[in-house]
C-alpha positions as CSV (number, residue, x, y, z in Angstrom):
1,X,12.1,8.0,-26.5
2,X,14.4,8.9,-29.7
3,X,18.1,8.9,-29.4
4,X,19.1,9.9,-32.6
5,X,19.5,13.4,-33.8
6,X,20.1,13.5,-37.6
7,X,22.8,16.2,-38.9
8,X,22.0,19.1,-41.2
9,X,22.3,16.5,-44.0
10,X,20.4,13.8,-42.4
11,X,23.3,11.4,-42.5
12,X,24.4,10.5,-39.2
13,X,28.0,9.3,-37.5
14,X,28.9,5.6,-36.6
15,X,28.6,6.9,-32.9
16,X,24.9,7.6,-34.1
17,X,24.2,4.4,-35.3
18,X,25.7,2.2,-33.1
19,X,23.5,4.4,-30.0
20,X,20.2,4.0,-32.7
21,X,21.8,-0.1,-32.9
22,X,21.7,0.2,-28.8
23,X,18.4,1.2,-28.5
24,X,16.9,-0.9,-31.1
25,X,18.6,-4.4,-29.8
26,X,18.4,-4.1,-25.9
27,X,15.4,-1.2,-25.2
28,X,12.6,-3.7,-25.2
29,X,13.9,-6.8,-23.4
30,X,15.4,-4.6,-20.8
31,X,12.2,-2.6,-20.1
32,X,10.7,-6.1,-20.0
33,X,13.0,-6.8,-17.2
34,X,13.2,-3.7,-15.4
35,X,9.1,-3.7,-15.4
36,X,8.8,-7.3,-13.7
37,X,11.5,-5.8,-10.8
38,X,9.5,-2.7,-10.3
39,X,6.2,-4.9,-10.2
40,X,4.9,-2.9,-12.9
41,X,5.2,0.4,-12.9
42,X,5.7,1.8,-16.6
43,X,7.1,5.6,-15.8
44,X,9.7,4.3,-13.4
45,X,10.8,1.2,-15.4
46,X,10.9,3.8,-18.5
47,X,13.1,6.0,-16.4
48,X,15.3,2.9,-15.3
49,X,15.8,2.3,-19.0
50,X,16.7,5.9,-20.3
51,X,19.3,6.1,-17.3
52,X,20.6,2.3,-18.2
53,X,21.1,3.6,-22.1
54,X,22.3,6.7,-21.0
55,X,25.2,5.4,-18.8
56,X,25.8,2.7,-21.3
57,X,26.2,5.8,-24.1
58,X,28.7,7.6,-21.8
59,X,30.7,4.8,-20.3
60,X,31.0,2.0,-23.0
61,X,32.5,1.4,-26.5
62,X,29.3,1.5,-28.6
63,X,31.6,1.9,-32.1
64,X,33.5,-1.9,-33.1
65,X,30.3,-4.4,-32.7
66,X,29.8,-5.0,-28.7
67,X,26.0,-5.2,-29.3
68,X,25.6,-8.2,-27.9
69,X,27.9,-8.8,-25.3
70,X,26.7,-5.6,-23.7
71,X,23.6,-6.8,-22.2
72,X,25.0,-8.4,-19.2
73,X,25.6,-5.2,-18.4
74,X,22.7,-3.5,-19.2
75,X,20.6,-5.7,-17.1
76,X,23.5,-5.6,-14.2
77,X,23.4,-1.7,-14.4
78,X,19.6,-1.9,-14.6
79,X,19.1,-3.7,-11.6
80,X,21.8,-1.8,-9.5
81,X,19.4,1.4,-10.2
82,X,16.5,-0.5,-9.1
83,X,18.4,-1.5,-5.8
84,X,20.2,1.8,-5.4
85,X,15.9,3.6,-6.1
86,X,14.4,1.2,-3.6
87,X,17.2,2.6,-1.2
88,X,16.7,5.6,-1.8
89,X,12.8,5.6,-1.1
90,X,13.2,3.5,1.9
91,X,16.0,5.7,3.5
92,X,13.4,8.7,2.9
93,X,10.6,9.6,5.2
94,X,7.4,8.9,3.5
95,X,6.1,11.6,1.1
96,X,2.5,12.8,2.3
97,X,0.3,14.5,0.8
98,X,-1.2,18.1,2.2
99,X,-4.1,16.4,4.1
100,X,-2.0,13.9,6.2
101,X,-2.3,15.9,9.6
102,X,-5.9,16.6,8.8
103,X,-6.1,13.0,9.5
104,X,-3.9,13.2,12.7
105,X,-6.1,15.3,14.2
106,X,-8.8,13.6,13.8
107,X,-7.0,10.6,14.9
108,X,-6.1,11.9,17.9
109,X,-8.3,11.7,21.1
110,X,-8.6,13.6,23.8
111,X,-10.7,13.8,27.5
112,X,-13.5,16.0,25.6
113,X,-14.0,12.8,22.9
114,X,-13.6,10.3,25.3
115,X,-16.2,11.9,28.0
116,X,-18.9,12.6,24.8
117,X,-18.5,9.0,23.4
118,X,-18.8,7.5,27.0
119,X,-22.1,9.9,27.2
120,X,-22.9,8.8,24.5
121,X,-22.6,4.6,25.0
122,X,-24.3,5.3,28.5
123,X,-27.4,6.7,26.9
124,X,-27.6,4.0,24.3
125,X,-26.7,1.1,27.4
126,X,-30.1,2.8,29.0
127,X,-31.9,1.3,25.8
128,X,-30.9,-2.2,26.1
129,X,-33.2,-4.2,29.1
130,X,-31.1,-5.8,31.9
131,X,-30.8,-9.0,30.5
132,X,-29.1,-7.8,27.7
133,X,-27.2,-5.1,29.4
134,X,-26.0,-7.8,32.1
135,X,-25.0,-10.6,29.4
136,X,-22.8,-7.8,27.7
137,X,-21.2,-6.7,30.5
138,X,-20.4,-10.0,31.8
139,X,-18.8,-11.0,28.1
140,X,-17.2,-7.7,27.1
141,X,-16.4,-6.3,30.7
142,X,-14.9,-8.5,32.5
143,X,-14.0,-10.7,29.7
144,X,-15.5,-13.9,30.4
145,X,-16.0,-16.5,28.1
146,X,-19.8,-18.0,27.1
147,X,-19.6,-20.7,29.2
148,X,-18.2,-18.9,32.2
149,X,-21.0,-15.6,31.9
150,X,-23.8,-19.6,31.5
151,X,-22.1,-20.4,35.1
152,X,-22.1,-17.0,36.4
153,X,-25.8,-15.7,35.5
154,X,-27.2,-19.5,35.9
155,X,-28.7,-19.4,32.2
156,X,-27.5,-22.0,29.4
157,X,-24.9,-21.3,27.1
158,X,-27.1,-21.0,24.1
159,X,-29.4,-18.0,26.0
160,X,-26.2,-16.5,27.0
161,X,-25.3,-16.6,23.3
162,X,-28.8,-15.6,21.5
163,X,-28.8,-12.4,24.2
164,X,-25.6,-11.7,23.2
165,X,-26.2,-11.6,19.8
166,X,-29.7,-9.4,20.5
167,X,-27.7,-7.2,22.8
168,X,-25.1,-5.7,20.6
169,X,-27.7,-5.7,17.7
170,X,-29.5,-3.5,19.8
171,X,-27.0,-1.4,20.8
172,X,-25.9,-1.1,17.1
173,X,-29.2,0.3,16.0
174,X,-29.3,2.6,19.3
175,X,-25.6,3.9,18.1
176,X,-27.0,4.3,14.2
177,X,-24.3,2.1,13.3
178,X,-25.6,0.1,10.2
179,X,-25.3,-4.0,10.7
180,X,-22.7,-5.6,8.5
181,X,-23.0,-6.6,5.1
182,X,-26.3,-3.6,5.2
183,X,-25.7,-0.4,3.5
């Protein structure tokens, strides 16, 4: 980022320097500062701190020795473009790229889904024996808890349990869905 463009003779104006004086005293600590509000992104905190130079070249008295006093407002004009950019890009609908509705249609399910992945659980129900079938029904179904599918099909808690566990590994395997933490 150079802000200095050297005349014909390679001397330059006191409007020159003091933008060259500018750059060199408050670049780096205010791209330190703009970088920690913008959680790290480089490009944008560079942008942030080209526009903050930029405005402070057109709008302030760079020429008589205000170097230091300007940086208030540097890092106030800094931080209202952060504010005023976060606005922005939360008052705009969300930029997606060209597959996005490639994704909604898959997303979306119809009758024809619906009927082939109920086909689909019925046929890989019929490989599960009753016991299994009945303890999954019972817990996933109607929504009963261990204890109350124990009560209900007369077996202890811990059968209820191990079947369950059996049951839906089964069924896994019958689906061709891999068991976690198994690639």
């Amino acid at each position: 980022m150079s802000w200095i463009v050297l005349g014909s003779d390679g001397a330059t104006s006191a409007q020159e320097r003091a933008t060259r004086s500018l750059y060199e005293q408050h670049a780096r600590p205010l791209q330190g500062y703009v970088l920690q509000l913008l959680g790290g992104d480089h490009q944008r905190a560079e942008d942030v701190v080209q526009e903050t130079l930029l405005r402070c070249w057109r709008n302030q008295q760079l020429v008589g020795g205000r170097g230091q006093d300007l940086r208030p407002w540097l890092f106030r004009v800094a931080r209202n473009l952060v504010i005023d950019d976060y606005r922005l890009r939360s008052a705009r609908p969300k930029e997606v790229d060209g597959t996005a509705w490639l994704e909604d249609v898959l997303a979306d399910t119809d009758d024809v889904d619906r009927v082939l992945s109920s086909l689909v659980l019925v046929k890989a129900f019929q490989t599960l024996s009753p016991a299994h079938r009945e303890v999954l029904y019972e817990t996933y179904y109607t929504g009963r808890s261990t204890r109350e599918v124990s009560r209900v099909l007369g077996i202890p808690p811990g059968t209820v349990k191990s079947r369950l566990y059996h049951a839906v590994r089964n069924l896994r395997q019958a689906l061709g869905v891999p068991e976690a933490g198994v690639r």
